[in-house]
C-alpha positions in Angstrom: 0.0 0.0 0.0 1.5 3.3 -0.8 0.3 6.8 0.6 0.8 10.5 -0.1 0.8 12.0 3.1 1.4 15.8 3.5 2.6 18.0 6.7 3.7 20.8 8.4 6.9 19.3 9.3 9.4 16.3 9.7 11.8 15.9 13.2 14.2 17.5 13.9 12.2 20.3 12.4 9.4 20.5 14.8 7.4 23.7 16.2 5.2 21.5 18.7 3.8 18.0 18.5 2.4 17.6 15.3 5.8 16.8 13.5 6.6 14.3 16.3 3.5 12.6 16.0 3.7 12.5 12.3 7.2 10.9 12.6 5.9 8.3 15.1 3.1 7.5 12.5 5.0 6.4 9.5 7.6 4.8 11.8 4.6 2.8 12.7 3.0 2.3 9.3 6.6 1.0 8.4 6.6 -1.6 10.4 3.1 -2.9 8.6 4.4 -2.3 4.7 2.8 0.7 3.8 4.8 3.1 2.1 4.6 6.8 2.9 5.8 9.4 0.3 5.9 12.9 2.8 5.4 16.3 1.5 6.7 18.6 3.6 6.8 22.7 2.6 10.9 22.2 2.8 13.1 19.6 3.4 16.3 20.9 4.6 18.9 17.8 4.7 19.4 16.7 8.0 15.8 15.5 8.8 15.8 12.6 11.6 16.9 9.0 10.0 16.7 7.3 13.4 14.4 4.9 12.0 13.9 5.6 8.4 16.0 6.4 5.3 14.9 9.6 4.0 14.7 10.8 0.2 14.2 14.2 0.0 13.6 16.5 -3.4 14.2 19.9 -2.6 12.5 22.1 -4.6 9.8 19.6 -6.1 8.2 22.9 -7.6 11.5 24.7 -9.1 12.4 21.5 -10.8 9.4 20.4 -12.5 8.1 23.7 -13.9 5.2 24.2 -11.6 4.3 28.3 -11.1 1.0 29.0 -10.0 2.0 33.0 -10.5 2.7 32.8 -13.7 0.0 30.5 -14.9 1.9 26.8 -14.7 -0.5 23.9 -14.0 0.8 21.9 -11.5 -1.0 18.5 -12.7 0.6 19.0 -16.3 4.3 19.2 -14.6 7.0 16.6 -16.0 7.5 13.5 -13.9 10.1 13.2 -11.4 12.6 10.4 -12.0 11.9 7.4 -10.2 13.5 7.0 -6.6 12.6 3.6 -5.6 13.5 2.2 -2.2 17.1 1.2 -2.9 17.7 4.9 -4.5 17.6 3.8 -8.2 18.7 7.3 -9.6 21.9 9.4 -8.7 20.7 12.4 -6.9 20.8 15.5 -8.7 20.8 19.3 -7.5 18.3 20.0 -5.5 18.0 16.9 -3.9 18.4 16.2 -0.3 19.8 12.5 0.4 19.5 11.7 4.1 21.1 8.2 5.1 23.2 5.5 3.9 21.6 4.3 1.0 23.7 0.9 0.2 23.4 0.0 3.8 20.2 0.7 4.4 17.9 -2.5 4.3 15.3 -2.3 1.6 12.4 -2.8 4.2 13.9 0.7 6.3 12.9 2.8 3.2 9.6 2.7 2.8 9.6 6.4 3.7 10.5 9.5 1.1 9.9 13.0 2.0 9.4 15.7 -0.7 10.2 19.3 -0.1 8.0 21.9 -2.0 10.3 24.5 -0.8 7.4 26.9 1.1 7.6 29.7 3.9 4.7 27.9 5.8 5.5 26.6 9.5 3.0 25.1 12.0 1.4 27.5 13.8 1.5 30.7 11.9 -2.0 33.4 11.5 -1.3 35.7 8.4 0.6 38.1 10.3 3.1 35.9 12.0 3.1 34.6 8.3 4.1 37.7 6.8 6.6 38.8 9.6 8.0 35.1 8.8 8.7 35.7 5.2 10.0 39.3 6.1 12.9 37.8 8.2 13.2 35.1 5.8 13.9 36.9 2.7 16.2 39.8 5.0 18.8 36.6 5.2 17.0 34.6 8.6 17.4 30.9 8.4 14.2 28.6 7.3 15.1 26.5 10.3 13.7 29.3 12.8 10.6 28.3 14.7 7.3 30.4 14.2 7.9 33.4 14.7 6.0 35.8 17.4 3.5 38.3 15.9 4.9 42.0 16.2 4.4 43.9 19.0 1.8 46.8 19.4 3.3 50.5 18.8 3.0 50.7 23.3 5.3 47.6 23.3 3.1 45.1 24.6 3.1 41.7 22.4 -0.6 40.9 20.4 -1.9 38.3 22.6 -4.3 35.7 20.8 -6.7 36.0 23.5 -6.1 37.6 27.2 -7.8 36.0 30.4 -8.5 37.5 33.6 -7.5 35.6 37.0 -10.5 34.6 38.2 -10.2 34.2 42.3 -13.5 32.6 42.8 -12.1 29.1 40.8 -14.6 29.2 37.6 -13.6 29.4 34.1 -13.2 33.3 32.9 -14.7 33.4 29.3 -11.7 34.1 26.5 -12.1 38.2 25.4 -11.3 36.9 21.3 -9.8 39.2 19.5 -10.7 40.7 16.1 -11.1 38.0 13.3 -9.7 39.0 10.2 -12.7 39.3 7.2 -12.3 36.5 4.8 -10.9 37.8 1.4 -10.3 36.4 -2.2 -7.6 34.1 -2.6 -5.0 35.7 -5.2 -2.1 33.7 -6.9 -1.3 36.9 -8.9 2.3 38.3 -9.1 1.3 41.1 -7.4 0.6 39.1 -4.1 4.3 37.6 -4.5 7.0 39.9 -3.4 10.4 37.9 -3.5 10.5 33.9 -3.1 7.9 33.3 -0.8 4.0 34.7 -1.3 3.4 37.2 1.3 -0.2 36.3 2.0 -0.3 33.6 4.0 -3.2 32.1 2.5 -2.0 32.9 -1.4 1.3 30.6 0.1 -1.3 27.7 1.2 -2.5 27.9 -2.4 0.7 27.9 -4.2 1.5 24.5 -1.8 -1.6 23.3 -2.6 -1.1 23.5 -6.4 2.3 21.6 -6.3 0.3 18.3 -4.3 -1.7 18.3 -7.3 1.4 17.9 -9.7 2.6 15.7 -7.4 -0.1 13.5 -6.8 -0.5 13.4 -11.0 3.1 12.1 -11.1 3.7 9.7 -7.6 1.8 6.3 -7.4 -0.3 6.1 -4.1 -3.8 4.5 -3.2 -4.9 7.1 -0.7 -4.1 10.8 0.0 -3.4 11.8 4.0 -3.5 15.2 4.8 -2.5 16.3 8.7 -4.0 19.8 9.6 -5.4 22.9 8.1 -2.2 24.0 6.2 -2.3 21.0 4.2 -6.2 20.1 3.6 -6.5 22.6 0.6 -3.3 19.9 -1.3 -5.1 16.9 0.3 -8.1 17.7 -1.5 -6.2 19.2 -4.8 -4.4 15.8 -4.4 -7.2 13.5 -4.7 -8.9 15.3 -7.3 -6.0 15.1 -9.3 -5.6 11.3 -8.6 -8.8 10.3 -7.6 -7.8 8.5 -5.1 -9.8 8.9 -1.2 -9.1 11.7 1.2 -7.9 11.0 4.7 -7.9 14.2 6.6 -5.8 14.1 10.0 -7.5 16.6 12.7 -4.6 17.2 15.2 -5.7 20.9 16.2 -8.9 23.1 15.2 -8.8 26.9 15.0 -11.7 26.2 17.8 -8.6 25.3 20.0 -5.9 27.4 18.8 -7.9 31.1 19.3 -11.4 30.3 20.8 -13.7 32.1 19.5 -11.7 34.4 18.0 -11.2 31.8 15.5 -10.1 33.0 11.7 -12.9 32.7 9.3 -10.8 32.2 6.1 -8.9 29.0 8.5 -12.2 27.7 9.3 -13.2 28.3 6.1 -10.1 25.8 4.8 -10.8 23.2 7.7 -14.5 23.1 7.1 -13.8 21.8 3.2 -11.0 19.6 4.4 -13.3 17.8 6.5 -16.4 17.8 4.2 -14.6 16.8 1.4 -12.9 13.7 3.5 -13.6 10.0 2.6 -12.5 9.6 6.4 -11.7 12.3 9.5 -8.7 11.0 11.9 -9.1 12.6 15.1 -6.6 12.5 17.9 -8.8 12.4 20.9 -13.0 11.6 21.2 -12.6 15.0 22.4 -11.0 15.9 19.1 -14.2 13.9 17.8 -16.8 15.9 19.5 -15.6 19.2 18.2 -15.1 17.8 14.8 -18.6 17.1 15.4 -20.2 19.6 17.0 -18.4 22.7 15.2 -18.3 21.6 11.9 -21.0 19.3 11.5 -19.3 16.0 10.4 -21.1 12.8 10.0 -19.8 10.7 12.6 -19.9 7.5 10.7 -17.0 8.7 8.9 -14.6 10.0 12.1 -11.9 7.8 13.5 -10.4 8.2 16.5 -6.3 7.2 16.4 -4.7 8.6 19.7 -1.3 9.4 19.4 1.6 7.6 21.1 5.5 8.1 22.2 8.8 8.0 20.6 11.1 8.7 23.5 14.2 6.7 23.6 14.9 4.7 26.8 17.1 6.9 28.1 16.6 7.3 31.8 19.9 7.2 33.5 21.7 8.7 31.3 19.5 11.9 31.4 19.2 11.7 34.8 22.7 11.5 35.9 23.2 15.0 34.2 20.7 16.5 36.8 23.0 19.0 39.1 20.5 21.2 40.7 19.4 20.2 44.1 16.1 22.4 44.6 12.5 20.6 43.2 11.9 21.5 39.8 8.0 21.8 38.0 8.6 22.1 34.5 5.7 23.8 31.6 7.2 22.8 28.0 5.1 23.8 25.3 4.3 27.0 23.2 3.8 29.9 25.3 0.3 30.3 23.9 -3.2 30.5 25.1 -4.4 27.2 23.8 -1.2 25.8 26.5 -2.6 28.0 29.5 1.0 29.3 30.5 -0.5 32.1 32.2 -2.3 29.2 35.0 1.0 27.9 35.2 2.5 30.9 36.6 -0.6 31.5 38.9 -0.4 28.1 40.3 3.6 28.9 40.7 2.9 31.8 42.8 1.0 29.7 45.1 3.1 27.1 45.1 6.5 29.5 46.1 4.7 30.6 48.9 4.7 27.4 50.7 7.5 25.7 49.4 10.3 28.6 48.7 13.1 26.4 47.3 11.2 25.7 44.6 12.0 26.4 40.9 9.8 27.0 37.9 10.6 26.2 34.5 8.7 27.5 31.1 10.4 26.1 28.3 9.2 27.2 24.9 8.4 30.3 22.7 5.1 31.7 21.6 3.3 35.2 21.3 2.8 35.1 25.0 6.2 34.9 26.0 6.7 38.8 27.1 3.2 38.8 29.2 4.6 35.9 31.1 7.9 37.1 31.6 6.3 40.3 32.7 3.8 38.4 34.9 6.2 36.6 36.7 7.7 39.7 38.0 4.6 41.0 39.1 3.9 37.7 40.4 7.2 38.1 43.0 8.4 34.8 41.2 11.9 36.7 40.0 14.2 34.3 41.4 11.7 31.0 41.1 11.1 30.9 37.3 13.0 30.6 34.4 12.3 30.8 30.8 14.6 29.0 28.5 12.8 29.7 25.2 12.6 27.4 22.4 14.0 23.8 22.6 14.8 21.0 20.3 16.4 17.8 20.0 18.7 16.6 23.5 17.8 19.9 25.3 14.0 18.4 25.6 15.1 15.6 27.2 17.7 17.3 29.4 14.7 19.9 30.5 12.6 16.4 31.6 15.7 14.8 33.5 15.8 18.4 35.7 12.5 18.6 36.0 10.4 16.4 39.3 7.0 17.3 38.0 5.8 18.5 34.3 2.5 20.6 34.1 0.3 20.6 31.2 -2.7 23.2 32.2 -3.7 23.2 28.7 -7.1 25.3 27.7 -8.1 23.3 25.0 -5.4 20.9 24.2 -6.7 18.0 21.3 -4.2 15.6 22.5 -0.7 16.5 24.4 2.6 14.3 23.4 4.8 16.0 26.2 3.0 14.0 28.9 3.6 11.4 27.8 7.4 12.0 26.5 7.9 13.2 30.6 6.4 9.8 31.5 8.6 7.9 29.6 11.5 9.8 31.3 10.3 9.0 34.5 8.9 12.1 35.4 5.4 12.3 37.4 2.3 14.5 35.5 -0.3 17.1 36.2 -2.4 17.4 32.7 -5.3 19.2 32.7 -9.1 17.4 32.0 -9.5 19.7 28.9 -7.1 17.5 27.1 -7.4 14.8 24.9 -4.2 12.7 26.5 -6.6 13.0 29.8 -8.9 10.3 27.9 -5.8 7.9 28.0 -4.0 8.5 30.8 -4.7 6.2 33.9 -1.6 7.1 36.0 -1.7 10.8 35.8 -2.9 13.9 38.3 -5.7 15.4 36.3 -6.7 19.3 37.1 -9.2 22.1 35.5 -7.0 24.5 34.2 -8.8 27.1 35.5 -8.7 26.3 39.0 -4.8 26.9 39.9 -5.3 26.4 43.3 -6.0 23.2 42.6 -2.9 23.1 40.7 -1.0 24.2 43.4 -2.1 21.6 45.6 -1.6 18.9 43.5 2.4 20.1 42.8 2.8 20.1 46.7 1.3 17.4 46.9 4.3 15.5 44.8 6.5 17.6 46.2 5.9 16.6 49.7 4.9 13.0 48.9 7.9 11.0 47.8 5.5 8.5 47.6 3.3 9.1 45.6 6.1 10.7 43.0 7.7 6.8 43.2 3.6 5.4 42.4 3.3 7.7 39.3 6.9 7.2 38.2 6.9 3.4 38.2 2.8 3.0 36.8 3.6 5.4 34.4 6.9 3.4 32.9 4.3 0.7 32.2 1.3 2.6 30.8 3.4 4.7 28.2 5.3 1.6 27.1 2.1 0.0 25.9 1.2 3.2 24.0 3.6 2.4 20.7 3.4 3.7 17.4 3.4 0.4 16.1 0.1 -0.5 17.5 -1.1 3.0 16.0 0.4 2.3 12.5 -1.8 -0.7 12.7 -4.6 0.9 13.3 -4.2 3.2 10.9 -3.4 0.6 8.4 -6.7 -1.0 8.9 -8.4 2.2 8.5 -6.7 2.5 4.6 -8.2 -0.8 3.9 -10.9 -0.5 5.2 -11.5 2.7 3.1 -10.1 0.6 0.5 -12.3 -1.8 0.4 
């Protein structure tokens, strides 16, 4: 069985989960012979070959003629050479070959990843967009994570939405900001300035436009599209082939920015979904927004929750760990869909009853100067520290530091990092507005509104070696039966089942 299958992004590469859970998906579809060719906007060289062999063409688009600007139909481009499994074809320029070919096994490369060579990241409304391709075309590396919106002429970052503490312990209602009005799609010239489309959504189109060439030209028997980025080229894709849709729902706009949800992304994810042979949802809370907001037939959702890729890697993480004070760790994008802002609340609380401990908020997101601005106001100065974005060995050396990781997401679809702590051996607080909440048996579960309840339950491990030692050795167990092999076959049976 062979499958196109388009994303945001491939590891090391990653601006949150949905790149690691993509690369945990075809590592487990591997292991059941289906073959996965990737699309991915770029492919940059040095993508993660842990378990796959990786074939990357650089600049798909450049190569085989296809320029939505200037009129070029993508499903008329030339064919790309063949580049079987055992790398038939020398590479030419352009290409990006990741591996060892002549020692890798022919069974290992079942996976080829095709770079369209796009602008677009995970994450990104039109103005982070266009601030994106500003830095990109002033010389700034395509390897940067999303970017943070600019900042207000007073200073003060754009936040997605702001919350007020709420002392009485209910939910405060988000205040959404302004949605932008839904406009007309151009692929003119006069929308591209440079390499990269400034409008974010004239970008999504250009992408889209190359899937279709792409599917016209590489054999498959199902299209897989993850997210609202790709679901435009999912559906161009099938068109062009005829082959079924599989849309992937790993986040809505519904999560990301309430109700101040863009129309034009709604817009996208609302024809992904009704134009979908099947809908993957992460979560059955996933499932119920799919349902509920967007009206889906339920006969055709799926539910597929994600797993964990973490090496087994305990001691040797752990010996690294040098400080001595208790450290509570919030990795994640500094966002409101991740609920920093309760973090920090529940912090305060937690400082004033246990001073030596130490705060951690790893990651980078538009509400990264509110927080750091909050925790000085917050008299947590000297408790918290913000490391900014992290990738690769750093993630794991912020779990082995950390005694307790807090996710007090406000809408989180699923949540890898709990289980990525787990499998590190590090206890969790997620919050019950999460989709990892559904699978989770050995885990502290919170309302992330209710930070005093979040304090409690972080002095409560604190306090309770206990309980920490409970939680550490039940959760070794639980995450180790969540592999991605087991959700390659189920997603396996799902293809032939739509198949059939």
């Amino acid at each position: 069985m062979k499958v196109l299958m388009l994303g945001w992004e491939f590891p090391p590469h990653i601006s949150g989960g949905l790149g690691t859970a993509c690369f945990g998906l075809v590592g487990g579809l591997r292991h059941h012979d289906v073959d996965v060719v990737f699309v991915v906007p770029h492919v940059f060289g040095d993508e993660d070959t842990s378990s796959v062999r990786l074939l990357g063409t650089q600049s798909w688009e450049r190569q085989h003629g296809v320029s939505p600007a200037s009129g070029g139909s993508a499903a008329t481009a030339a064919a790309p050479e063949a580049a079987g499994p055992a790398g038939a074809r020398a590479p030419r320029n352009g290409d990006a070959v990741v591996g060892d070919a002549a020692a890798a096994p022919a069974e290992a490369a079942a996976l080829r990843v095709l770079g369209i060579d796009s602008a677009l990241r995970p994450y990104l409304g039109p103005e982070e967009y266009t601030e994106r391709v500003r830095r990109v075309e002033e010389g700034a590396d395509l390897r940067e994570p999303a970017l943070s919106p600019p900042a207000d002429p007073g200073g003060a970052p754009r936040a997605t939405h702001e919350r007020e503490p709420d002392p009485g312990g209910s939910p405060p209602a988000p205040r959404p900001r302004a949605a932008e009005p839904p406009g007309p799609i151009s692929l003119g010239v006069q929308s591209k300035i440079g390499r990269y489309h400034r409008d974010l959504f004239a970008e999504v189109a250009r992408y889209s436009a190359v899937c279709a060439g792409i599917a016209a030209r590489e054999p498959h028997h199902l299209v897989h599209a993850h997210d609202w980025m790709t679901f435009s080229g999912g559906i161009a894709a099938a068109r062009t082939s005829g082959k079924p849709l599989v849309v992937h729902v790993h986040s809505s706009e519904y999560d990301r920015s309430g109700e101040g949800a863009n129309p034009r992304i709604l817009e996208i994810e609302q024809a992904g979904v009704d134009a979908a042979d099947r809908v993957i949802c992460v979560s059955h809370y996933t499932a119920c927004v799919v349902k509920a907001r967007y009206g889906v037939d339920e006969r055709k959702i799926r539910v597929v929750h994600n797993a964990v890729t973490r090496r087994e890697q305990r001691l040797e993480w752990h010996q690294e760990k040098a400080i001595e004070n208790p450290v509570v760790l919030f990795l994640g994008r500094v966002t409101f869909q991740k609920g920093p802002d309760y973090f920090l609340q529940a912090a305060a609380l937690v400082a004033k009853e246990e001073p030596s401990a130490r705060f951690v908020l790893g990651g980078s997101g538009d509400m990264l100067p509110r927080m750091i601005e909050t925790a000085a106001q917050l008299g947590l100065a000297r408790h918290v520290f913000f490391t900014g974005f992290l990738t690769g060995d750093d993630v794991e050396r912020m779990y082995a530091m950390a005694d307790i990781y807090v996710m007090p997401s406000v809408s989180e679809p699923f949540g890898i990092a709990p289980l990525e702590a787990m499998a590190l051996d590090v206890p969790v607080i997620v919050s019950r507005q999460s989709g990892v909440a559904e699978v989770l048996q050995h885990a502290l579960k919170v309302d992330f509104w209710d930070v005093r309840d979040i304090a409690e339950k972080i002095l409560a491990l604190l306090r309770r070696p206990a309980l920490r030692r409970s939680l550490v050795e039940s959760g070794r167990e639980e995450v180790a039966r969540m592999s991605w092999d087991l959700r390659g076959q189920l997603m396996r049976d799902l293809y032939q089942e739509l198949l059939a």
